[in-house]
C-alpha positions in Angstrom: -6.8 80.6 -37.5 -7.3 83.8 -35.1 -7.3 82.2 -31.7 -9.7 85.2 -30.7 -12.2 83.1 -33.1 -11.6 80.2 -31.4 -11.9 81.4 -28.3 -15.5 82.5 -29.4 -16.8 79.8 -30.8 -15.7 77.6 -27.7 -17.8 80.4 -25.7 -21.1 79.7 -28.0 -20.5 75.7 -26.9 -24.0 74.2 -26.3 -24.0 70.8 -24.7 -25.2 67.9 -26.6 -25.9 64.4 -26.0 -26.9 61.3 -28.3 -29.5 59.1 -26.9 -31.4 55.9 -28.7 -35.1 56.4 -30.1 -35.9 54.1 -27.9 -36.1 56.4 -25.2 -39.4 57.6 -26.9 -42.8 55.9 -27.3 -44.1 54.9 -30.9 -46.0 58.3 -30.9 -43.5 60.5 -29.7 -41.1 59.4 -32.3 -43.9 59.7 -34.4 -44.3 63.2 -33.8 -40.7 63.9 -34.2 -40.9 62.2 -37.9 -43.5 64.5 -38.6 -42.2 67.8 -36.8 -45.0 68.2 -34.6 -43.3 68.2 -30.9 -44.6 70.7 -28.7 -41.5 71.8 -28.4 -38.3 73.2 -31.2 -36.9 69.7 -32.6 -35.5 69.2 -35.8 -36.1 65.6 -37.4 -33.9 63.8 -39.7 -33.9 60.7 -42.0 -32.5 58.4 -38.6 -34.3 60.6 -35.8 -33.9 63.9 -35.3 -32.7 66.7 -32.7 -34.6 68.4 -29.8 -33.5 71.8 -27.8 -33.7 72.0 -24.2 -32.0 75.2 -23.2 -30.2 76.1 -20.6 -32.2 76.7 -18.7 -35.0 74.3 -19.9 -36.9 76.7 -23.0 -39.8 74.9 -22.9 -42.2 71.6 -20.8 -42.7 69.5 -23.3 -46.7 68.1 -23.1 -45.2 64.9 -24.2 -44.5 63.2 -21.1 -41.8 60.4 -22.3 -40.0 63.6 -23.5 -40.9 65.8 -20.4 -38.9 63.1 -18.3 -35.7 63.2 -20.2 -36.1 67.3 -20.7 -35.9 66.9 -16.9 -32.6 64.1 -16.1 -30.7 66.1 -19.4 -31.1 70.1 -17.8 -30.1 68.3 -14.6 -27.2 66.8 -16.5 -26.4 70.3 -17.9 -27.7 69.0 -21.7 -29.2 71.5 -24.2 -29.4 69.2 -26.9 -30.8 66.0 -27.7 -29.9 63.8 -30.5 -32.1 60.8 -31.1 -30.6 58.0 -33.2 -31.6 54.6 -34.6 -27.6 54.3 -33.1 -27.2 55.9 -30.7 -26.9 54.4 -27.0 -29.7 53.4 -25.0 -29.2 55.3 -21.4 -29.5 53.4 -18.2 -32.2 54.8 -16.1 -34.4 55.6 -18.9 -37.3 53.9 -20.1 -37.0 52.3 -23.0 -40.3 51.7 -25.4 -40.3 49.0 -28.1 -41.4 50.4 -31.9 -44.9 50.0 -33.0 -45.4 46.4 -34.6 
């Protein structure tokens, strides 16, 4: 492979970190099932993925959401995974699911 290439693709890099759903509340996550965030996210079957930019593109009116947009462009983050999986972040809240 042309290590110009790969030279270019490390330059389009875009931080991205895997957090639990947790981290949302029932509706938020709800929302993100349904593709209705109020900002660009793009669900999947387990959770989905939300941009932040760099800087931050958007505030999101979701205010679970607006305080992680906030710790990950702090953090340097442009992307947010949420997973069934994934880790559950110390100094987050955590929310239980919906019974």
């Amino acid at each position: 492979m042309d290590s110009d290439c790969i030279d270019r693709l490390r330059e389009q890099i875009e931080p991205l970190v895997a957090l639990s759903l947790s981290h949302l509340t029932p509706a938020t996550r709800q929302l993100l099932r349904a593709d209705d965030l109020s900002v660009n996210a793009y669900p999947t079957e387990f959770g989905g993925f939300v941009f932040v930019g760099a800087p931050r593109y958007r505030h999101p009116s979701e205010t679970d959401l607006a305080s992680i947009f906030e710790a990950a462009e702090q953090a340097g983050v442009v992307w947010l995974k949420f997973d069934c999986e994934a880790p559950v972040i110390t100094g987050l809240p955590v929310f239980a699911a919906a019974a």
